[in-house]
ZADO-1210 file (C-alpha; in nm, 4 decimals, padded with zeros to 6 digits):
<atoms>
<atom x="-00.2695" y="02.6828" z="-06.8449" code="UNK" pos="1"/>
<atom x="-00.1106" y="02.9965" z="-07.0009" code="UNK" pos="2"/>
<atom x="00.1868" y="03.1918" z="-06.9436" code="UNK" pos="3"/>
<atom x="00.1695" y="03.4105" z="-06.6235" code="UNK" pos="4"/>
<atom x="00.2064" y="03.8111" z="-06.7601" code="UNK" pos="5"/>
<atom x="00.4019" y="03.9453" z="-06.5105" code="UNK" pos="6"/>
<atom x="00.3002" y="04.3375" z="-06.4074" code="UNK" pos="7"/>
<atom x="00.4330" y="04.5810" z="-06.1593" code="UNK" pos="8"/>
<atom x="00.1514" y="04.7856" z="-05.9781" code="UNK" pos="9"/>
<atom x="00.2100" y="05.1324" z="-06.1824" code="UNK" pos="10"/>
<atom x="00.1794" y="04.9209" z="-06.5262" code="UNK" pos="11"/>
<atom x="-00.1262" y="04.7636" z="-06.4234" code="UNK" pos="12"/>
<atom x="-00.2774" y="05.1426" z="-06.4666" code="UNK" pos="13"/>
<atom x="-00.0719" y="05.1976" z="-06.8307" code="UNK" pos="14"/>
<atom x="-00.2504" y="04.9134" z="-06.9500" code="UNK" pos="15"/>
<atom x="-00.5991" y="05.0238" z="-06.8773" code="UNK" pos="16"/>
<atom x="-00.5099" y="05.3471" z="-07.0527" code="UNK" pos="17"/>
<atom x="-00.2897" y="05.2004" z="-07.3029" code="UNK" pos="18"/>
<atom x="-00.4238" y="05.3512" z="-07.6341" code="UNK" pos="19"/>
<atom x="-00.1331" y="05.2692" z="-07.8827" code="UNK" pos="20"/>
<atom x="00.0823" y="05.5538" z="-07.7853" code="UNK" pos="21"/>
<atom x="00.4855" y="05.5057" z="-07.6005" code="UNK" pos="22"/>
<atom x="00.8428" y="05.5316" z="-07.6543" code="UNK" pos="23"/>
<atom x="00.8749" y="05.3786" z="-07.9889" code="UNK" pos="24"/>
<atom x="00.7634" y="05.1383" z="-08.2451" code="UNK" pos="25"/>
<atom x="00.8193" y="04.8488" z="-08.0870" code="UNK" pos="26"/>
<atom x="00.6988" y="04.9832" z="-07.7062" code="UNK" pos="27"/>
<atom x="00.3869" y="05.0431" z="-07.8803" code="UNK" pos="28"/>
<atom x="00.3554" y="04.7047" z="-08.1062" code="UNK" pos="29"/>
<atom x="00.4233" y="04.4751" z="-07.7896" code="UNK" pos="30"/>
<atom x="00.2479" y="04.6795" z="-07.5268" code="UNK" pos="31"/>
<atom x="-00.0179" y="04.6760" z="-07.7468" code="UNK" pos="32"/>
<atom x="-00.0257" y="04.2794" z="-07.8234" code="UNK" pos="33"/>
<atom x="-00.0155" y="04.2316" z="-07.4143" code="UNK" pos="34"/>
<atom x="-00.3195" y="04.4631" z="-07.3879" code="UNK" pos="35"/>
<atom x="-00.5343" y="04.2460" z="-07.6771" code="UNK" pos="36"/>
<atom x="-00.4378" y="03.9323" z="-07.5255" code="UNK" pos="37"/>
<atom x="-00.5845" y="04.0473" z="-07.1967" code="UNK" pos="38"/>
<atom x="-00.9188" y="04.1703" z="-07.3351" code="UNK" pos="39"/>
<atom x="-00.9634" y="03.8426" z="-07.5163" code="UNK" pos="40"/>
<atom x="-00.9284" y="03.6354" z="-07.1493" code="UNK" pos="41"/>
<atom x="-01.0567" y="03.8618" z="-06.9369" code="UNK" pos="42"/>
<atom x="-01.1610" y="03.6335" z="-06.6981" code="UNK" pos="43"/>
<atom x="-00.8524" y="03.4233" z="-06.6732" code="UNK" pos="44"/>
<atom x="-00.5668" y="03.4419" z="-06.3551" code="UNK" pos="45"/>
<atom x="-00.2920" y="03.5344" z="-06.5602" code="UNK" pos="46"/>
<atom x="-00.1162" y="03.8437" z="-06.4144" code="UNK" pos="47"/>
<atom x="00.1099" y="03.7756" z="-06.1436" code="UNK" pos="48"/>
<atom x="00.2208" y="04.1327" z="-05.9546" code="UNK" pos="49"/>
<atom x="00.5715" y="04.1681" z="-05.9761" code="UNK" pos="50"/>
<atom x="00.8145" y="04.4305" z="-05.8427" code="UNK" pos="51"/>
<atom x="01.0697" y="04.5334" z="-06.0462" code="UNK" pos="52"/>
<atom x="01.1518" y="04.4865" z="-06.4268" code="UNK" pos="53"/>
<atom x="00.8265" y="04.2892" z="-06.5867" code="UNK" pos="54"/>
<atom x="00.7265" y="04.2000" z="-06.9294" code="UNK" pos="55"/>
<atom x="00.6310" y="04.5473" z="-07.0095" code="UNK" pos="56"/>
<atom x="00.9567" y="04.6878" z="-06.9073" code="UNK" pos="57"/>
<atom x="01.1188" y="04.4295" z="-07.1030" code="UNK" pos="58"/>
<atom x="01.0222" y="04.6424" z="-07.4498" code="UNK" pos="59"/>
<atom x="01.1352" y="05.0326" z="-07.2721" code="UNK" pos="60"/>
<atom x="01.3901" y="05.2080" z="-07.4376" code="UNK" pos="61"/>
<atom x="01.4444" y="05.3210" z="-07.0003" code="UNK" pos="62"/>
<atom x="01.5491" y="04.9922" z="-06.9221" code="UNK" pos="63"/>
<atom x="01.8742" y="04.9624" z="-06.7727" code="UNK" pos="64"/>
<atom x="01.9813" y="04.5919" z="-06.7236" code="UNK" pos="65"/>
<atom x="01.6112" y="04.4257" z="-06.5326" code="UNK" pos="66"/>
<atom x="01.5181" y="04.7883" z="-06.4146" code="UNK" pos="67"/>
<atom x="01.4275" y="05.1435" z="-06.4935" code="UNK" pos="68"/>
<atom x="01.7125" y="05.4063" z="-06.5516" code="UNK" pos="69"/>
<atom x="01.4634" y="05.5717" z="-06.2898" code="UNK" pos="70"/>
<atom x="01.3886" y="05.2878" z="-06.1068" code="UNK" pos="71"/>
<atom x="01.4188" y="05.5124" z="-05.7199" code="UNK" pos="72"/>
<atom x="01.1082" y="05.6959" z="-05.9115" code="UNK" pos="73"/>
<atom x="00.8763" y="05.4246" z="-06.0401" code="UNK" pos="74"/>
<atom x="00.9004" y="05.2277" z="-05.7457" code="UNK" pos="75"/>
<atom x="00.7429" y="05.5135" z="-05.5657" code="UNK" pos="76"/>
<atom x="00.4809" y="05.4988" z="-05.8153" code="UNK" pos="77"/>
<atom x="00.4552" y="05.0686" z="-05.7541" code="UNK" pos="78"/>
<atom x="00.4101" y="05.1304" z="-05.3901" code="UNK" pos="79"/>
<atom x="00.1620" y="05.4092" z="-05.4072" code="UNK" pos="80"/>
<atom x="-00.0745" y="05.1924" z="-05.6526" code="UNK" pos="81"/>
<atom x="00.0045" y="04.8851" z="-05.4681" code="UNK" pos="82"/>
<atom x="-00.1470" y="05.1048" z="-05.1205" code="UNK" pos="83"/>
<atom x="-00.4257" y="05.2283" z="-05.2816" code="UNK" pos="84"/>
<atom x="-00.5114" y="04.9128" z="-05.4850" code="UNK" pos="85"/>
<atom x="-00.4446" y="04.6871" z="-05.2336" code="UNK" pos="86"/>
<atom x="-00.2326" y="04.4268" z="-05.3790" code="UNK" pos="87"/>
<atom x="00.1168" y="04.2874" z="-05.2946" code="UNK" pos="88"/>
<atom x="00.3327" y="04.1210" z="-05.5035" code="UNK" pos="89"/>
<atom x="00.2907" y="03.7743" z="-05.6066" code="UNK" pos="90"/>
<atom x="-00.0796" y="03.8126" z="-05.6073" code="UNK" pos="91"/>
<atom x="-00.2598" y="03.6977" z="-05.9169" code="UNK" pos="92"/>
<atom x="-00.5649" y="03.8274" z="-06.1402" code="UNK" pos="93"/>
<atom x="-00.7319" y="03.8673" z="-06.4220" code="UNK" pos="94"/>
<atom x="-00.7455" y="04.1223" z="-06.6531" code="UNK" pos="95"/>
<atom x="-01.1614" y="04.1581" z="-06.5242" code="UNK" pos="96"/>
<atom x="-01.0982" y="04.1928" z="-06.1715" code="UNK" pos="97"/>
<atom x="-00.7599" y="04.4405" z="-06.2151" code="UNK" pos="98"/>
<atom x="-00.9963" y="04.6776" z="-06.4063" code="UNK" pos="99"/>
<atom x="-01.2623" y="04.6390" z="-06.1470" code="UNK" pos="100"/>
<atom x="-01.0116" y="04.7207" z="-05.8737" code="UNK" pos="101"/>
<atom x="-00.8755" y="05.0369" z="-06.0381" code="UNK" pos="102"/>
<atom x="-01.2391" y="05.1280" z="-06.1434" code="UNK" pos="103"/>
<atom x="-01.3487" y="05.0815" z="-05.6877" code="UNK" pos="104"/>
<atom x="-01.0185" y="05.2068" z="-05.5498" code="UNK" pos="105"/>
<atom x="-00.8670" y="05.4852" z="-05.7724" code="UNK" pos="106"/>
<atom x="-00.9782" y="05.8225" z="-05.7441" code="UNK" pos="107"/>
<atom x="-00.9195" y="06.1088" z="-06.0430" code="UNK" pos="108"/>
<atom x="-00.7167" y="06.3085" z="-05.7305" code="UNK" pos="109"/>
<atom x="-00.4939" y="06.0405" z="-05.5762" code="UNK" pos="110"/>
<atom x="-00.3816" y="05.9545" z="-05.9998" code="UNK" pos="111"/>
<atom x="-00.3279" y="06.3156" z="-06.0263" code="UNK" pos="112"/>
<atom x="-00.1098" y="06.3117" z="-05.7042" code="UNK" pos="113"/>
<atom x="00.1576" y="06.0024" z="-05.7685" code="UNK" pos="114"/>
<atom x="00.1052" y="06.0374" z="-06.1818" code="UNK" pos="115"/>
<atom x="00.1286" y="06.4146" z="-06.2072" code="UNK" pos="116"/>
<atom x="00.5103" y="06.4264" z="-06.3132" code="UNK" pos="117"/>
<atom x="00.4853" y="06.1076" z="-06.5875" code="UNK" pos="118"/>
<atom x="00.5311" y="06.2486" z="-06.9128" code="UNK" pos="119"/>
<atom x="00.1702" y="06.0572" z="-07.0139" code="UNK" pos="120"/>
<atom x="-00.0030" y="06.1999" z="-06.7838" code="UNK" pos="121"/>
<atom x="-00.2514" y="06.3882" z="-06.9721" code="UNK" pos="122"/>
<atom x="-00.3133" y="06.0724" z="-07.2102" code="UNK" pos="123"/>
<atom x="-00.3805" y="05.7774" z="-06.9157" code="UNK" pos="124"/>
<atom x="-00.5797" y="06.0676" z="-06.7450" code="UNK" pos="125"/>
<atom x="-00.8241" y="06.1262" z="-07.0288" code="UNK" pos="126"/>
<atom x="-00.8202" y="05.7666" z="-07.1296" code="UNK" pos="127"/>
<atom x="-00.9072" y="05.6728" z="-06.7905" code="UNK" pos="128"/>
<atom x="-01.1453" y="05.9870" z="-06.6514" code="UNK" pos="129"/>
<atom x="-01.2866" y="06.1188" z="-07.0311" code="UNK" pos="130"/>
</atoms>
């Protein structure tokens, strides 16, 4: 069995926009290297919901100590994606069936309304609605 990736609700989105852009070199390198390993098993249970810090914030120049500097902010974001998604943490997919969700559940306008302040908006919005 491998590793459980570990993903808060809001990241879950990143990742199915994730086109080798972030905060840095690194950000980018490792964000990227979750994303590939993903594709290549997209049918295995290995992301595990998690709230809080997870193994993408693990890489963000905004970490402070397990969380975000913002972290009042993007848990607003965790709990709007967990509502509309329908998941709760703990729960466990695969990289097929968190696509598929996002794909059924999220519309263009409710993105818009929790995502509109993130500063890549514009990029996971044309990634995911081109």
């Amino acid at each position: 069995m491998k590793n459980r990736i570990y993903l808060r609700p809001h990241h879950l989105i990143c990742l199915m926009s994730f086109r080798g852009e972030g905060y840095d070199g690194v950000f980018i390198s490792k964000t990227g290297k979750i994303v590939e390993f993903l594709k290549n098993i997209p049918d295995e249970k290995l992301i595990c919901v998690e709230i809080g810090g997870d193994d993408i914030c693990r890489f963000c120049p905004n970490r402070k100590g397990e969380l975000c500097k913002d972290e009042a902010r993007i848990s607003l974001l965790d709990s709007s994606f967990s509502k509309i998604l329908g998941i709760q943490r703990g729960s466990i997919y695969c990289w097929s069936e968190v696509r598929q969700l996002v794909i059924d559940k999220l519309s263009a306008r409710d993105f818009e309304k929790i995502c509109h302040e993130c500063q890549w908006f514009q990029i996971c919005r044309s990634n995911l609605w081109p």
